[in-house]
matplotlib code that plots the C-alpha trace (Angstrom):
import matplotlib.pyplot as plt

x = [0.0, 1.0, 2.6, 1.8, 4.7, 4.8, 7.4, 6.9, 8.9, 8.5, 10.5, 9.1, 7.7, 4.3, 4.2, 5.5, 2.2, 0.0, 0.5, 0.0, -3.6, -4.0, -3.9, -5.8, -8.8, -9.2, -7.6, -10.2, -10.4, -7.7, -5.5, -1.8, 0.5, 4.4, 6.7, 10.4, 13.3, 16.3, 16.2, 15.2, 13.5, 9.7, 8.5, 7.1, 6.0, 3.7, 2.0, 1.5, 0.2, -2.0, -3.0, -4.3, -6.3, -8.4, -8.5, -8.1, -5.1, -5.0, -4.2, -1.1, 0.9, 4.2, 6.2, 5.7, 9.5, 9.2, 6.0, 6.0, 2.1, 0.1, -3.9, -6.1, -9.8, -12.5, -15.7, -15.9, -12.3, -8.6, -5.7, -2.3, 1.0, 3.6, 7.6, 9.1, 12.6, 13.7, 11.9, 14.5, 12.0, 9.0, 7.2, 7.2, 4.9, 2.6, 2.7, 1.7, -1.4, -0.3, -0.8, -4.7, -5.2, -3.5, -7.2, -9.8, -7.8, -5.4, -2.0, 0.9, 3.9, 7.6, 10.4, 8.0, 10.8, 11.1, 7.1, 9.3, 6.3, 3.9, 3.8, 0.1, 0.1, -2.0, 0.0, 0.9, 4.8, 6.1, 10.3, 11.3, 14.2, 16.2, 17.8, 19.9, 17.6, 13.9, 12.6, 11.3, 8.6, 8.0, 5.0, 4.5, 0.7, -1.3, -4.8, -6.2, -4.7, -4.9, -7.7, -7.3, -3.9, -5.0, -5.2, -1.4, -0.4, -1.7, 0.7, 3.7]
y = [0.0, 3.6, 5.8, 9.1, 11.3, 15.0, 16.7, 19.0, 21.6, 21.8, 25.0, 24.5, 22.0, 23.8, 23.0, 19.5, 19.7, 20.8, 18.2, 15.7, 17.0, 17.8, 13.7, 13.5, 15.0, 12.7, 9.2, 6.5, 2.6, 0.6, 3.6, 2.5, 5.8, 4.5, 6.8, 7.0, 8.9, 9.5, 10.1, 13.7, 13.9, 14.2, 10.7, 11.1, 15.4, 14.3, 11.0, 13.3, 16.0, 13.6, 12.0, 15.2, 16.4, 13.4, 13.1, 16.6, 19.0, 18.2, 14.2, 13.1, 11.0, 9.2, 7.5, 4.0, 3.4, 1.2, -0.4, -0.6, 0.4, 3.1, 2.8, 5.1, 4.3, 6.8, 5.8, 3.2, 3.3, 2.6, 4.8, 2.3, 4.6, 1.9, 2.6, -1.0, 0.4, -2.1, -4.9, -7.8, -9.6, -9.0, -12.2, -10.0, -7.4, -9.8, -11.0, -6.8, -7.5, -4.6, -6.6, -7.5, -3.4, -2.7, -3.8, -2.0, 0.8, 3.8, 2.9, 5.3, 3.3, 4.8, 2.4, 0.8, -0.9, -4.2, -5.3, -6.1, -7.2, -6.7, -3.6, -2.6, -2.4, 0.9, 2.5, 6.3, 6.7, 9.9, 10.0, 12.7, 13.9, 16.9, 19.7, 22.4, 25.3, 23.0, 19.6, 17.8, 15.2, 13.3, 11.2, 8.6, 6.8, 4.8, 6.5, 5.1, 8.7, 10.4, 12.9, 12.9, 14.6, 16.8, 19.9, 18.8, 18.4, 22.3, 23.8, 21.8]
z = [0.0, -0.8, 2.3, 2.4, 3.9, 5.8, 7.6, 10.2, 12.0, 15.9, 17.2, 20.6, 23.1, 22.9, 18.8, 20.0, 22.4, 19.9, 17.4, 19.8, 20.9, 17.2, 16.8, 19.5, 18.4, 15.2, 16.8, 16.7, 17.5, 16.7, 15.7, 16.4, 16.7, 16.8, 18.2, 17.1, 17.6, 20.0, 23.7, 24.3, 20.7, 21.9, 22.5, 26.0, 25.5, 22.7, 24.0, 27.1, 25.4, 23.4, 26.6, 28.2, 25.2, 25.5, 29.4, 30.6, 31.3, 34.8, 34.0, 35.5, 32.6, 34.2, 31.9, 31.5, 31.1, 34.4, 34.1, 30.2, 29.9, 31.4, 30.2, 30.1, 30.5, 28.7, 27.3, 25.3, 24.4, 26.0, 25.6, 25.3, 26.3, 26.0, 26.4, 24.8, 25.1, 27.8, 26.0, 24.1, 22.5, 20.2, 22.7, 25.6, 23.4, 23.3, 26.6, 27.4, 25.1, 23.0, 19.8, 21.3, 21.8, 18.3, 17.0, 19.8, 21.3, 20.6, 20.9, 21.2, 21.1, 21.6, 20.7, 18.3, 16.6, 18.6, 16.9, 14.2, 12.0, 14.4, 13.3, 12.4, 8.2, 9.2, 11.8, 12.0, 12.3, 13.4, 13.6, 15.6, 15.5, 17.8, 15.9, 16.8, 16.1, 16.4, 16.4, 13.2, 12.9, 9.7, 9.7, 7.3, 7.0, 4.4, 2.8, 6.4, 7.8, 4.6, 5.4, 8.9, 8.5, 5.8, 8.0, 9.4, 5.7, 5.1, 7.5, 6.9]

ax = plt.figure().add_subplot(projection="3d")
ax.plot(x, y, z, "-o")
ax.set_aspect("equal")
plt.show()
């Protein structure tokens, strides 16, 4: 399937806060967000931000670095903010459930890359990477995101 690609320029944490609750406000059901980059990139600052949008400013979001995933009940719907970094195996993803959630829940998923192919086909990756001067994010998604992002794609 085609991938659609956009990059983005995030000067400050606020614009890497406001793309997060920008996602927020369109994620749906089984939406799988995987977050990449180095440590200190923007990882944790946007799942929070996202995180907050949909359960209120006030919501305290610790890193799930320790206990791997934090979720986050709202009606009819789960929020999944999982930290694989310390995982060595794709088996112990499973053992979370994360690969069970990928299909009924919003996932935001930083260190995505132990899934290996487990990987959601219709996943939203965002790399982010730390410049000197700003932050970039480039997301890549399939038509599944295409006109959810479309207002993104206007002010990249």
């Amino acid at each position: 399937m085609a991938k659609s690609s956009t990059t983005l320029r995030l000067s400050t944490e606020d614009d890497t806060a406001l793309l997060g609750q920008t996602l927020a406000r369109f994620a749906k059901a089984g939406d799988c967000i995987l977050l990449r980059g180095h440590i200190g990139a923007g990882k944790s600052a946007l799942a929070r931000a996202f995180i907050r949008e949909r359960l209120g400013a006030d919501t305290e979001v610790p890193s799930p670095t320790f206990t791997l995933v934090q979720v986050y009940d709202l009606p009819h719907i789960e929020i999944w903010h999982a930290d694989l970094y310390r995982l060595t195996d794709t088996q112990e993803a499973v053992e979370l459930g994360l690969t069970d959630a990928f299909d009924t829940e919003i996932c935001l998923i930083e260190w995505p890359e132990i899934l290996g192919d487990l990987v959601p086909e219709n996943a939203l990756n965002i790399e982010l990477c730390a410049g000197r001067d700003a932050h970039l994010a480039t997301l890549t998604y399939d038509q599944n995101w295409t006109d959810r992002l479309a207002s993104i794609d206007q002010h990249a």
